[in-house]
N, C-alpha and C positions, 0 to 999 in steps of 0.2 A: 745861756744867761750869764754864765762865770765868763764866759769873753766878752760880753759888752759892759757886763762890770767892770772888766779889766783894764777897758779902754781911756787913754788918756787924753780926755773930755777937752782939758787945757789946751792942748798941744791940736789938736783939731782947729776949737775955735781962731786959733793963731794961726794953723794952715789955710782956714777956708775963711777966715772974716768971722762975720758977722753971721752969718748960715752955718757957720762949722758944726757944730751941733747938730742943726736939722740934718746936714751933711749927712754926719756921723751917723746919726740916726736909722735915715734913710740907705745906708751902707750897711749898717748892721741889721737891719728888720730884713734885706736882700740876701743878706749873708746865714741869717735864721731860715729865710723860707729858704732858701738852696739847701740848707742841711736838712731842713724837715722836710725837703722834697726827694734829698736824695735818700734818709731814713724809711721815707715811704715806700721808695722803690725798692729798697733791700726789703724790706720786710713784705711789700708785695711778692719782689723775687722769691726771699723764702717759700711765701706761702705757695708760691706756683712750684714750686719745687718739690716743698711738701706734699703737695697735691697731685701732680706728677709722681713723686716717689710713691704714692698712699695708692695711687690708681695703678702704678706698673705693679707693685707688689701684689694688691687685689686681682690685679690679671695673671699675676704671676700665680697665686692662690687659687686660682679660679682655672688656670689650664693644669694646677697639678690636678688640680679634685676633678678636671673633664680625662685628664688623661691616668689617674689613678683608678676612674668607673668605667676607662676603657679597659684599662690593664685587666680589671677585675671582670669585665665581661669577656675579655677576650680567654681570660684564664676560666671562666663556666663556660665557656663554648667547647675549649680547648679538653674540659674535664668532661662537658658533655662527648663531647669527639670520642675522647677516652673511654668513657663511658659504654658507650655506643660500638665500639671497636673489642670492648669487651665482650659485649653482650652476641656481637658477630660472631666474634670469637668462642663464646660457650655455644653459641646456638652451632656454629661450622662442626664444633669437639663434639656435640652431641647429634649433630646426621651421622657426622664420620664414625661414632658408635654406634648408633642405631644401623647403618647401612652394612657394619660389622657385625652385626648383634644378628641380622637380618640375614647374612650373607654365610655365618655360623648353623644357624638354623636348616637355611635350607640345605648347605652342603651336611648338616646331622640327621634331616629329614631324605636326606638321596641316598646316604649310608644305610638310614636304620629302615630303610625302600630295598637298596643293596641284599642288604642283609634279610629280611624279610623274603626277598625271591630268591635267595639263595636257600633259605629254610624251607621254602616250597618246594623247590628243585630236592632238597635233600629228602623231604618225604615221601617224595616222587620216586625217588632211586631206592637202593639196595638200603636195607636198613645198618648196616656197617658204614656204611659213606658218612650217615650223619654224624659220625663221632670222627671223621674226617674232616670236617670243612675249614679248619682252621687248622695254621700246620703246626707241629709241636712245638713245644716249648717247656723240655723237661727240666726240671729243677739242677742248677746247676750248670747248664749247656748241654748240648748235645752230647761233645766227647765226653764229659764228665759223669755223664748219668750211664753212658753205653761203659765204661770201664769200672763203674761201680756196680751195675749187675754183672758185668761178667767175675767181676772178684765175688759177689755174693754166690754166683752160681755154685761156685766153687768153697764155697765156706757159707755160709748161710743158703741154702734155696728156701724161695716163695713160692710155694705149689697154691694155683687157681684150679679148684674143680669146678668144671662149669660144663654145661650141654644145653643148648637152648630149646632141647626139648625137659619137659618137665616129665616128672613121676621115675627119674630113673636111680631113686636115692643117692641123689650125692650128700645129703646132712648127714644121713646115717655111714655114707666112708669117710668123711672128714672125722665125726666122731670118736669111729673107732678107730682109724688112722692114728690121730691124735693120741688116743691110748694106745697105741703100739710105741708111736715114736717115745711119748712120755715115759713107759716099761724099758723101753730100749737105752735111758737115760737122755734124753735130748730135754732142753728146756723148749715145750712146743706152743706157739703161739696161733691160737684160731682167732680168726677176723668173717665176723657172719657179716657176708653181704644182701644178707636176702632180707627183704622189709616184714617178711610173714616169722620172722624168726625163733624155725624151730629147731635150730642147730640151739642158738642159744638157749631156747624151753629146755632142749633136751641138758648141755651139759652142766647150768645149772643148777638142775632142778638135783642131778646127780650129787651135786655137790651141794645139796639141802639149801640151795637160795629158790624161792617160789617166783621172782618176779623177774623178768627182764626190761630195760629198758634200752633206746636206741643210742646208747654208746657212741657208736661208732659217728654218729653225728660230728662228734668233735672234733674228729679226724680230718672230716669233709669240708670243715670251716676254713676259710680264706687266714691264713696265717696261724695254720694250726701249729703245735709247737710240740718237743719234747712234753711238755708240763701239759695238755691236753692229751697226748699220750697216755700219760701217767692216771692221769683224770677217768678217761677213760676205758685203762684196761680192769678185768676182774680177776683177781690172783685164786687158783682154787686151792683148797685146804685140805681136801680129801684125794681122791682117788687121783685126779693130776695135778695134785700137790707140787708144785715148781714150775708147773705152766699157767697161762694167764689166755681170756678170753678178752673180746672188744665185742660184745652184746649187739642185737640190732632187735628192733620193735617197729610196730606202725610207723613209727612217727619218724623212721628213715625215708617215709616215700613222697611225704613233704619235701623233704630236702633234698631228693633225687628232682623232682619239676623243679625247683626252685635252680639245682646247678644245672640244668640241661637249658633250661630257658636264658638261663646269664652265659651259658656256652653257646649257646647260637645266636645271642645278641653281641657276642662278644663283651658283654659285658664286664667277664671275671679279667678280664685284660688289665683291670685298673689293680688289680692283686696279684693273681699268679695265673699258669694255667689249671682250670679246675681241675682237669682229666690227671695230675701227677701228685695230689696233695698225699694221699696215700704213701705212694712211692717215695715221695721229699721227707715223710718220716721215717718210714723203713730200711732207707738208706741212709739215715744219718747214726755218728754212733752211739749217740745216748739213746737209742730206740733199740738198736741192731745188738747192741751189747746184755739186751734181757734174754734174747731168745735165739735156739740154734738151725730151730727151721718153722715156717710158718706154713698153715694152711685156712687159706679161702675159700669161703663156700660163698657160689654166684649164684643167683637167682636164674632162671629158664629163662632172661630179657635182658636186654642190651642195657641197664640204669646206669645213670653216672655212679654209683658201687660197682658195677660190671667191669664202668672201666677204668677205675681206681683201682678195681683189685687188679685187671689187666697190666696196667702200665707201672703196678707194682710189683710183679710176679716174673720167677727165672724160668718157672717150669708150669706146663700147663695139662693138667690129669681130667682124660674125658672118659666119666660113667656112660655107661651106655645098655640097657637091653638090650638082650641078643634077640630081634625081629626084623624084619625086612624093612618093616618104614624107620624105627632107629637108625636100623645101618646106615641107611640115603639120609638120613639127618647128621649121623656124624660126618659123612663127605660134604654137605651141604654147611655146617658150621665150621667147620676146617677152612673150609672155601671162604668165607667172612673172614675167620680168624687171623688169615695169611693177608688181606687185606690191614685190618688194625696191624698185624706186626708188623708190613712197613712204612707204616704211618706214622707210629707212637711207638713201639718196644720191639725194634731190629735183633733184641739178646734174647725173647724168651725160646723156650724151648720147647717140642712137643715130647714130655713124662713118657704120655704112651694110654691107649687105649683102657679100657677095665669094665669087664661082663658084670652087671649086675641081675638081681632076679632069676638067677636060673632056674631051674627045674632038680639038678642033680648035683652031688657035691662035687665029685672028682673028674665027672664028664658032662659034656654037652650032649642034649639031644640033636635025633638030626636036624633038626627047624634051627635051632639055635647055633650049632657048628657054621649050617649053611650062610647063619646071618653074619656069624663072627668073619667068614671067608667075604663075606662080602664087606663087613666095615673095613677090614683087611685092606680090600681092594679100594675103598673110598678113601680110606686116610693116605694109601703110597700115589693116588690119585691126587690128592689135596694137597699132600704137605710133603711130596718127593722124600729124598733119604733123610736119613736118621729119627724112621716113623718106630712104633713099638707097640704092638698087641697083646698086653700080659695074660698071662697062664693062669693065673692063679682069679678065679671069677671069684663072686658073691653069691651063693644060691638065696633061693628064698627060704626061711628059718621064722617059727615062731617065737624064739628066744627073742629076735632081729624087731621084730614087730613089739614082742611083749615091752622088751626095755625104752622104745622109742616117746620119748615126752618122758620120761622119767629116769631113766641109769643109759650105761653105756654096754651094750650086747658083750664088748670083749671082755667083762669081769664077771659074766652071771654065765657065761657058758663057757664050759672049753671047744665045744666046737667050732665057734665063730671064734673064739680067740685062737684056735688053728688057722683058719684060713683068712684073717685079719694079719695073724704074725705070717704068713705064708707071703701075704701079697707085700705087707711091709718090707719084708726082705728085699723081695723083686724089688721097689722101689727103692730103696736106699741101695741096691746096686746098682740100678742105674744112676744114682745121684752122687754116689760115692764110690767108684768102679774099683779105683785103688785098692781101698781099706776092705770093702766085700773082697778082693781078689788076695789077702793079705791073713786076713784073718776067717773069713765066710761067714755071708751073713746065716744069722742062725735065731730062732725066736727066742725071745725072750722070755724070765720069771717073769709073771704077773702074779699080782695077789689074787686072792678068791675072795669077791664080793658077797654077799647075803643075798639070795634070791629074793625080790621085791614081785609079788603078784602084779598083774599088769592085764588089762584087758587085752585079748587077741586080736591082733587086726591082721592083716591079709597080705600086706606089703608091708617094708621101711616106708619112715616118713620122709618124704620131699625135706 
């Protein structure tokens, strides 16, 4: 409209006549629709452009939101995948332990099968075998346990009385042994192996304690120590005052199944070997420094205390009645014993023979001689050289029986304290050849105990 205002109306009319005007007119209303035609079109154009622009970006929106719920499905597939690879994965981890788990079993089910018919086999055979089935494993190593008894041999011995036949007093020679070595000045340590124990009733009760209990248990325990040791031993106060006992009661014979069943299942394998615990204290020197020689009393039977004391022991003292079925018992146990020695303790030694029961003090009858020639001939048969058959027997004595469960024979008689210090001797010169050969052995003072009345019995007690 401001251009056809601006138009000069005059100057037309003078151009075109008389029409100039209408001219004009008609020039400028042509001139207006071409502007508001070509107005129209831009703003058409915009809006198609707008429209265009409004629709690509809607598509553009439209394939990010199809291709972001693909992203996101492809990413749960991808996390199910995962998932799933997981679960393969624990399930694969848990065959491969279970077919482990499985595969553990049956090769401990073929073992404890193993083992099992090996225990059959062992019952089957010699009863020595069965404390064989497993080979040693003495505390310390091999070489170190065989150069530790032989230096004990030598400076402390471990004397095992033992005979597997029963009734032939060895509580009552341990006993009085003990009070010899004790008089002799030795610090003497007894260890009752027998689960009826009347070593321990007997020394005891001597020493005014009424009750015994199975001590010695604590010794037998997997990781026994010095400090069980100690626990264990009973220091006496009276008559072998500087010696100590290690007590045994019923309740040792629980613990003997208990280690014989974990020794032939192999089971003490997870701790030590059972058969040395004994020994592993004995030889150590906070144990070895109380005492200057020791004596064990073995029950008439092969129990894991048999062979505790066994594989603990330098030197090995077999009682025996002098009768013909003894005799062939002591070749008969010889025969085992050589067996265990080279199985488990290559260092002990055979002590040497010893009469008990006799009939006469200073001789054998003929029955009795003949038996003695004969155990003679069973032990150089058994145990080849460096065998020993002492002199010096045990008759049978009332004193022997009377003091038995209550005192010790070598303090209420002198005559058994004669032929106790008689045999003592014999024994400490075999053990100490030197010093017997240096000085001679010779008995020693003892005191004189108070005679305690005592019912009579007929033999020593087992």
């Amino acid at each position: 409209m401001s251009a056809i205002g601006s138009i000069d109306w005059a100057f037309l009319e003078f151009f075109f006549g008389d029409h100039g005007r209408i001219t004009a007119a008609v020039i400028v209303l042509l001139l207006t629709t071409i502007s508001l035609l070509i107005a129209t079109l831009k703003y058409l154009a915009a809006r198609m452009a707008t429209k265009e622009r409004d629709d690509a970006r809607k598509e553009r929106d439209e394939a990010r939101l199809s291709l972001q719920k693909q992203l996101r499905k492809v990413q749960e597939q991808e996390e199910a995948l995962a998932a799933t690879a997981a679960e393969l994965t624990r399930k694969t981890t848990s065959l491969s332990l279970t077919a482990a788990i499985q595969h553990d079993h049956e090769t401990a089910l073929k073992e404890r099968e193993q083992r099992l018919q090996e225990i059959r086999s062992a019952f089957v055979g010699q009863e020595y075998d069965l404390w064989c089935q497993h080979a040693a494993r003495p505390p310390g190593g091999q070489h170190y346990y065989d150069a530790r008894m032989r230096e004990r041999q030598r400076q402390k011995p471990v004397i095992l009385v033992a005979n597997l036949k029963g009734g032939v007093g060895k509580s009552t020679l341990v006993a009085n042994l003990a009070a010899y070595f004790r008089e002799a000045g030795k610090r003497v340590l007894v260890i009752d192996g027998d689960y009826q124990g009347s070593l321990s009733n007997m020394l005891l009760a001597a020493d005014g304690c009424d009750r015994a209990s199975a001590e010695i248990n604590k010794l037998l325990e997997p990781a026994s120590s010095v400090t069980s040791f100690q626990s264990a031993r009973y220091l006496f106060q009276r008559k072998l005052n500087g010696s100590m006992i290690v007590a045994s009661a019923y309740g040792l014979a629980a613990m003997e199944n208990r280690l014989m069943i974990e020794y032939l299942l192999g089971d003490d394998r997870r701790y030590d070997d059972g058969r040395y615990r004994v020994a592993n204290l004995l030889l150590s020197n906070g144990v070895a420094d109380e005492y200057d020689i020791a004596l064990i009393d073995a029950p008439p039977r092969l129990t894991a205390a048999t062979i505790n004391g066994f594989c603990a022991s330098t030197h090995l003292l077999v009682p025996t009645v002098y009768d013909k079925m003894s005799a062939e018992a002591v070749g008969t146990f010889l025969h085992g014993v050589r067996t265990l020695k080279s199985a488990l303790n290559t260092q002990i030694d055979l002590l040497g023979v010893v009469g008990t029961l006799t009939h006469r003090q200073d001789s054998l009858v003929p029955r009795e001689q003949n038996a003695r020639n004969m155990a003679r001939d069973q032990v150089a048969q058994a145990w080849g050289a460096n065998f020993h058959v002492f002199e010096r027997h045990i008759p049978r004595k009332n004193a022997i029986a009377e003091a038995a469960g209550g005192d010790i024979a070598f303090y209420r008689d002198e005559t058994v304290r004669g032929w106790f210090a008689a045999l003592g001797a014999e024994i400490a010169s075999r053990l100490w050849p030197q010093a017997a050969a240096a000085e001679g052995a010779r008995p020693p003072r003892v005191q004189r105990s108070p005679r305690v009345p005592a019912p009579e019995l007929s033999h020593p007690a087992e």
